[in-house]
N, C-alpha and C positions, 0 to 999 in steps of 0.2 A: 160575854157569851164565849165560849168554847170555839176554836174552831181546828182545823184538819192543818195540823203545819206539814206534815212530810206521811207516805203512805195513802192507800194501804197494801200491806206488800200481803199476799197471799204466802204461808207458810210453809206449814206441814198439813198435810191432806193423807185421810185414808178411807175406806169405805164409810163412815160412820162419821168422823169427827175432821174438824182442822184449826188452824189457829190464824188469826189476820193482826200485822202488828201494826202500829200505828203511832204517828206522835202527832200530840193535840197542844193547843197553843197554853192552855190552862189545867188546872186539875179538872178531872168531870168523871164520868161514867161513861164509857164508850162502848159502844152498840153495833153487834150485830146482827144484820135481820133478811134473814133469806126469804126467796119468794114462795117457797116451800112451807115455810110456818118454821123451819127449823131459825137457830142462831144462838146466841148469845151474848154477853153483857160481862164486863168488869171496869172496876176503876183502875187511875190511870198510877202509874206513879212516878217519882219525879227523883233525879240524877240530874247534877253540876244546874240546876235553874230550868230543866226540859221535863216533859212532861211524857210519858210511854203507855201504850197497854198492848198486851199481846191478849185479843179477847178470843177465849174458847168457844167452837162453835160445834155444836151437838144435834145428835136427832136428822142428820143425811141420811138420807137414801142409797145406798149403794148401786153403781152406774147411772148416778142421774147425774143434772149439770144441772145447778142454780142460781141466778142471779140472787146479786145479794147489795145493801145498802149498810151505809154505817151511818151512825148516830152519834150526838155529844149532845151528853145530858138531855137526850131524847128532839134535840132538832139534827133534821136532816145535813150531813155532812161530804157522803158521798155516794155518788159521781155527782159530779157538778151537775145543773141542770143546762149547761151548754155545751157538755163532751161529746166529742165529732166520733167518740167509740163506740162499738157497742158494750152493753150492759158487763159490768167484772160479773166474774160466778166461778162459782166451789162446783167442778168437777171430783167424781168420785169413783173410783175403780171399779167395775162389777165382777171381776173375777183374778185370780193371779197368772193371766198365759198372756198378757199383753204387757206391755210399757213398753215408751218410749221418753227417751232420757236425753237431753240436748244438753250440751258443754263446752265451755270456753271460758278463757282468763285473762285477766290485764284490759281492761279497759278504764282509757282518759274515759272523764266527763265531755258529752258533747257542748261544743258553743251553744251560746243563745241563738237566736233563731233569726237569721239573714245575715249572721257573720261567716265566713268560710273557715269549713274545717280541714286545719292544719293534715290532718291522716286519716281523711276519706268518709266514705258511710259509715256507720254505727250499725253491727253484723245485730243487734238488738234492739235499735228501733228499725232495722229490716224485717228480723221477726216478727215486732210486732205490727206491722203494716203486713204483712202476711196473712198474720191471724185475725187481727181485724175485717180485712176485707172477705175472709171464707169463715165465718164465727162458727160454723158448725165443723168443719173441714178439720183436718189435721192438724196435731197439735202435741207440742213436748207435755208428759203427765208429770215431768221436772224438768227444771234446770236448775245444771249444776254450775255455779262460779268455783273456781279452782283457784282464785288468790287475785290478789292485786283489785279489789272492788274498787278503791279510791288509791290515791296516789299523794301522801302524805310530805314526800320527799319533790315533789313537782309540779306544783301549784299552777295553774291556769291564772291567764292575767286577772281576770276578774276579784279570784280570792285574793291574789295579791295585792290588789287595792285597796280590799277589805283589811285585807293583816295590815297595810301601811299606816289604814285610820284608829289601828291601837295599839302598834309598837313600832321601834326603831329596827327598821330591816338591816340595818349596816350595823346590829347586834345578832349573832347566832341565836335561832337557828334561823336567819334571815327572812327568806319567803317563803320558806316550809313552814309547817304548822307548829306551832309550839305547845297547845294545850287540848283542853275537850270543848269548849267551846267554838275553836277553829275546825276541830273534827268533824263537829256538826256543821259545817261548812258544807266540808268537802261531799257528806250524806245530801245535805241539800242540793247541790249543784247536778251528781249525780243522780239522782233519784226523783227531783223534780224536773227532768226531760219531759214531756209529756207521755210521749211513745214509751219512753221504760217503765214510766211512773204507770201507765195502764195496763203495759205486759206483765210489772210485778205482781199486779193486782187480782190478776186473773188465772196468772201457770204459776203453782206450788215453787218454790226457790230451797236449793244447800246452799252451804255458803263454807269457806274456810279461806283463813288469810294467808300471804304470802308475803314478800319482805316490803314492797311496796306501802301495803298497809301502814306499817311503824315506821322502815328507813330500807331504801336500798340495800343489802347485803346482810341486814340484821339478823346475829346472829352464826355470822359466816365464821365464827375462831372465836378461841377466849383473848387473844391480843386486842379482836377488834371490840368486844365488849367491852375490854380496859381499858380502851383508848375513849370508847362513849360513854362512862360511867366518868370519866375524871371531868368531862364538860361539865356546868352547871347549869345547863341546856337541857342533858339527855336523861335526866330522871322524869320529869315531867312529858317530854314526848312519849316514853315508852309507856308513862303510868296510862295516860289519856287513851293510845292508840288502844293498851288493853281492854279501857273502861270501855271506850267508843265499841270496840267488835263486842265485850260481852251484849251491852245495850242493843245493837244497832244487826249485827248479825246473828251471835253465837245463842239467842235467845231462841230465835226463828225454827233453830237446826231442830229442835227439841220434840218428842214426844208428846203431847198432853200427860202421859205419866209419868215420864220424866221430868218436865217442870214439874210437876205435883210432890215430885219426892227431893227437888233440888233445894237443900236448907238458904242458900242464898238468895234465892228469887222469892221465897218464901219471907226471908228477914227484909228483904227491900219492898217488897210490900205492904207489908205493916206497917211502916216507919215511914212517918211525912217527908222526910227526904232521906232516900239512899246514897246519898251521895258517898259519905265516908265509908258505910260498908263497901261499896263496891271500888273504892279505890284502896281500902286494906285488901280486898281480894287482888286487884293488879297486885299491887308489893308482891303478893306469894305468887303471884303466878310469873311474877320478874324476880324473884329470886331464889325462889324453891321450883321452878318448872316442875319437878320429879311430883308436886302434890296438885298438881292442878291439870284435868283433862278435857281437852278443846276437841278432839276426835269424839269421831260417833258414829253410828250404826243405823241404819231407815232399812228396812224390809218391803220389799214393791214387789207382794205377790212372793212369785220365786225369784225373784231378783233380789239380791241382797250387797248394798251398797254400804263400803267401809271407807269414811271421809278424814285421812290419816295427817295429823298435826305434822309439817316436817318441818317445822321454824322457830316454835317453843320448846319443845323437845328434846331438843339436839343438847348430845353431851359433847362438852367443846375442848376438856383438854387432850392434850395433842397425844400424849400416851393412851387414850381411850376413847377417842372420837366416837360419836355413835351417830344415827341421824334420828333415832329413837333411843330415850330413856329405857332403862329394863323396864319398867312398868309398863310406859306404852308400847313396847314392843311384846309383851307378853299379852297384851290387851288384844291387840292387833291379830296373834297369833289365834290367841283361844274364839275371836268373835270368827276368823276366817274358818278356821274347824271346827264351829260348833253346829251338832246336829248333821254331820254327813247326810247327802241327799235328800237335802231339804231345800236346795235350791237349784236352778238351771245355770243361771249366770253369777258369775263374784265378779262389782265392779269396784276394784282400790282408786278411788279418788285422793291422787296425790297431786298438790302444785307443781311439783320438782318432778322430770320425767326419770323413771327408771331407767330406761334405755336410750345412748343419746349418739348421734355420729359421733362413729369409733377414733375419730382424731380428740373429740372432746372428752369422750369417755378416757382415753389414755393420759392425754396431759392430767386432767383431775387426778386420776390416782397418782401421777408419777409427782404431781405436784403434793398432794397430801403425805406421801412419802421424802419429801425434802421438809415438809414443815413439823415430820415428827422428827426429824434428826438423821434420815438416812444417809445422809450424805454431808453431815456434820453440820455445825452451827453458822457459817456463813452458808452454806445454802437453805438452810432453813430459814435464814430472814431472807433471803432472795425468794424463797417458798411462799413468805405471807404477803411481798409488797405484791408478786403474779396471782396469789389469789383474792387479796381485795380488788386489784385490777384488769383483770377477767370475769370477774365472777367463778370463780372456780369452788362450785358450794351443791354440786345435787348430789345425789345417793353415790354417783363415782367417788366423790370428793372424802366418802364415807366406806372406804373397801368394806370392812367386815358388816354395818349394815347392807349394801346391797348384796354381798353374797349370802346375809340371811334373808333378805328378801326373797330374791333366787330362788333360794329351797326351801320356801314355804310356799312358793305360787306354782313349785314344782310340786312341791306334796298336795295341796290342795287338789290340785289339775290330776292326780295320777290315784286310777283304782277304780272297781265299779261304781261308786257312788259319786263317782269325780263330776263334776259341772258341764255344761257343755263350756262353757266357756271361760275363762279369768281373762280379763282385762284391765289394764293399769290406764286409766285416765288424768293425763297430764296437763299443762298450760306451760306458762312462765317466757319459751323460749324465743318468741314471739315470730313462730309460722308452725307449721301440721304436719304432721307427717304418721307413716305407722312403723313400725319395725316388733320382728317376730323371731324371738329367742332359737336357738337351736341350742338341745344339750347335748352333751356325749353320753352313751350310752342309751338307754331309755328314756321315751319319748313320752312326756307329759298325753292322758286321753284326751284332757281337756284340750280347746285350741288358747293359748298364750297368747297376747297380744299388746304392745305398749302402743297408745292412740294419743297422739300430744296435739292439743288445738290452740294456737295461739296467734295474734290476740284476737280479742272482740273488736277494741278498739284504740287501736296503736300503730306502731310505726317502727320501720326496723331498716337500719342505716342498708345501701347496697353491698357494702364492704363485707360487711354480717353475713348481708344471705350468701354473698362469694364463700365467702368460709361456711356456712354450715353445708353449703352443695359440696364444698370439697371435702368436707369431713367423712365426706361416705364413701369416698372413692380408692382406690387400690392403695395409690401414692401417698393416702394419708392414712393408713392402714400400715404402712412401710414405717412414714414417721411416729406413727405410735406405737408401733415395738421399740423403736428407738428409746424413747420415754419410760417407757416400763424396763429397757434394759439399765439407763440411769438408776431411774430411779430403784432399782432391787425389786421390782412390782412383779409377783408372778401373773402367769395367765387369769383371766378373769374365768368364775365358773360356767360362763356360759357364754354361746356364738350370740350370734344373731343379725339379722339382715335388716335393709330399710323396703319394704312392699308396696309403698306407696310416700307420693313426696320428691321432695319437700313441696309446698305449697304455701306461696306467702300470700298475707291481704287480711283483712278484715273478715272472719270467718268465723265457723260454728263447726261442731261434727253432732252429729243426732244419730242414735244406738235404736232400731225398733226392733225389741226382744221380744216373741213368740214361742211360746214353748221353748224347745232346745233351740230354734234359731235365731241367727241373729245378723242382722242389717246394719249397717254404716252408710250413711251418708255426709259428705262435706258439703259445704252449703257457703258462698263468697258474698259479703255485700258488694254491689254496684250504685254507680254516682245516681242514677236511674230509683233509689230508696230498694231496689227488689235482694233480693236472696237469690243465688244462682247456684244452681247446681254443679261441683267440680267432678266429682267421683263418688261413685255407689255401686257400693261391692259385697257379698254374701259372707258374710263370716264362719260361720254355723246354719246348719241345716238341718231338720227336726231328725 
């Protein structure tokens, strides 16, 4: 008999339809069945020995909220019949002048349960003791993970023990994961929490990865690609981690019509095992990046949410750096302008924060300018060892992308039809903060705003948070013209200030968009299991 190994993660939801993903222990027919009469049915299909279905569920009601049940091969499967929760259910929009959108990135898996956790409460099973205890009460109509789901590169003791009982750890890649069956691991550890496992269940999820997902820094230069491609380790981690997010996330992200029209999900379906399809698709999506697109587009109402790949992507040699391929920056561009005045708010869901304390902001470029050659070939290798050991990799690290960025969130923002709002939605840096562009000359209509939340559930040395406080400050504003005069860096195309922040800890920010206005709130886990309030501030105003 069938049963429920991981899920069910509640998906994509709109007035009408949604989709619930699920892995089952065996092949079966997996079952949805709302309380409403609505739901739906598919079979499951099956990658590296695992079993999946992402079943469409049809025939919602618009603004209603339904309890729902899943089935395998028609015996009941979920919710357990001893879950201390209340009932999961498909929420569905009744109109487009509301949403509210919750976010954060980087989150470890929690311990098992009576072991002490290393970096505090989990800002997500804070949420969901939240939501559980008020089920009708307030509530994100998404959330969005911005990168780092699982931690591929940093194993929790447990998995380690697991990897120890089938290979030799004192072989690379040691205690990190080496394949997709270790993947599913890391999915399991994370997602069978209990608490997450019944918030995924019940609030709609985005999802996009981050370097964490496959390796620390992935992707940071073409040196460090050729330093991981010469291992005989790192072809099969990257293959895996790819196969794992298409299976495990990038499926989720999806439309009902767009799955319908995606010829891949189509060909793994037919086929008793997808295995080998989907890992010919990794290959191209690790060696052709420019044919293979992981960004995507969700419409909530008049909100209209662009979730931008900035890790696949990236064109890495040094005379060309980009943090977007031309395709996917053309993508990005046409879906951000499409249809003027047809929405209120634009939120760019990106990992990597647009705007970062201006100490970081400057080293990154002055460093991306010693690694193209500015300053000749021994600073240029002094360029790559400070940016793999820094991290020195977001849209700074990338001048000419961020200043096309710039002047497309300027152009967006500017003109009668302009949004009330554009907003860059970040993680990765692990604490919160906001910071609010200024340009020279003409002043965006829209309000501009980069909002970085990070983590959910992690930890950030005190050394770090010394420096990212100092990075805002006069003196380190002094040191980075410094940097930028090295390095031949001209000014950046835009000011900008920090308006809130920093704020470290385990946390969330939640967007409640009404009409043209628009709401922020920060919200901190406490030892105590609660969500606390930090800061709630008016962005936008109808």
């Amino acid at each position: 008999m069938a049963g429920l190994r991981l899920g069910p993660l509640l998906r994509y939801a709109d007035g009408s339809s949604a989709t619930v993903w699920i892995e089952a222990s065996r092949p079966c027919a997996a079952e949805v069945r709302c309380a409403d009469g609505s739901g739906g049915t598919t079979r499951t299909f099956q990658v590296a020995g695992h079993h999946y279905a992402l079943i469409p569920v049809t025939g919602l009601t618009p603004g209603t909220a339904t309890s729902y049940e899943v089935f395998l091969d028609g015996t009941h499967a979920w919710p357990p019949t001893d879950s201390p929760f209340p009932p999961s259910a498909i929420r569905t929009p009744a109109g487009d002048d509301h949403v509210r959108v919750a976010f954060g990135s980087c989150r470890w898996a929690a311990p098992p349960a009576g072991e002490q956790d290393p970096v505090g409460p989990d800002a997500l099973d804070s949420l969901a003791a939240r939501i559980a205890a008020d089920p009708g009460g307030e509530r994100p109509d998404v959330l969005l993970l911005l990168g780092d789901q699982v931690y591929a590169d940093e194993t929790s003791d447990a998995t380690r023990r697991r990897i120890a009982g089938r290979r030799d750890l004192s072989e690379p890649p040691g205690s990190e994961v080496a394949d997709y069956e270790e993947y599913t691991w890391l999915y399991d550890e994370s997602w069978l929490d209990p608490k997450v496992r019944w918030l995924l269940s019940t609030v709609p999820s985005c999802m996009i990865f981050d370097d964490h997902d496959v390796m620390d820094d992935w992707n940071t230069s073409a040196s460090w690609v050729a330093d991981m491609r010469a291992t005989d380790w790192w072809r099969e981690r990257v293959l895996s981690g790819l196969m794992s997010y298409w299976v495990y996330q990038h499926l989720g992200n999806l439309s009902p019509a767009a799955l319908a029209a995606d010829p891949l999900y189509a060909a793994v379906r037919d086929t008793p095992d997808g295995t080998d399809l989907v890992r010919d698709f990794a290959c191209r999506a690790d060696t052709e990046p420019a044919g293979v697109r992981w960004s995507y587009r969700r419409d909530f109402g008049r909100v209209r949410l662009l979730m931008v790949d900035t890790r696949a992507a990236r064109v890495l040699a040094e005379d060309g750096r980009a943090m977007l391929d031309a395709g996917e920056a053309h993508w990005l561009r046409e879906q951000a302008l499409d249809t003027p005045g047809s929405y209120d708010h634009l939120l760019v869901g990106t990992s990597l924060p647009w705007l970062l304390p201006h100490l970081v902001h400057d080293a990154e470029e002055w460093n991306a300018a010693l690694c193209r050659g500015e300053r000749g070939p021994r600073w240029a290798r002094f360029g790559e060892k400070v940016r793999r050991a820094a991290d020195l990799e977001h849209w700074a690290a990338f001048p000419d992308s961020f200043a096309a960025l710039t002047r497309l969130l300027a152009e967006v923002g500017t003109g009668p039809q302009a949004p009330a709002s554009v907003l860059v939605l970040s993680g990765d840096v692990h604490h919160a903060y906001v910071a609010e562009p200024r340009w020279p000359g003409d002043v965006p209509d829209a309000r501009v705003l980069q909002l970085t939340c990070s983590p959910v559930h992690n930890s950030i040395p005190l050394s770090i948070r010394a420096g990212f406080r100092f990075g805002w400050s006069a003196l380190a504003r002094a040191l980075g013209r410094g940097f930028r005069r090295h390095g031949r860096s001209p000014r950046p195309p835009v000011g900008w200030r920090k308006t809130g922040g920093p704020w470290f800890g385990n946390q969330l920010m939640t967007l409640t968009l009404r009409g043209r206005s628009a709401r922020l709130r920060l919200d901190q886990a406490h030892a105590n299991g609660a969500l606390v309030l930090v800061k709630e501030s008016e962005l936008t105003s109808r």
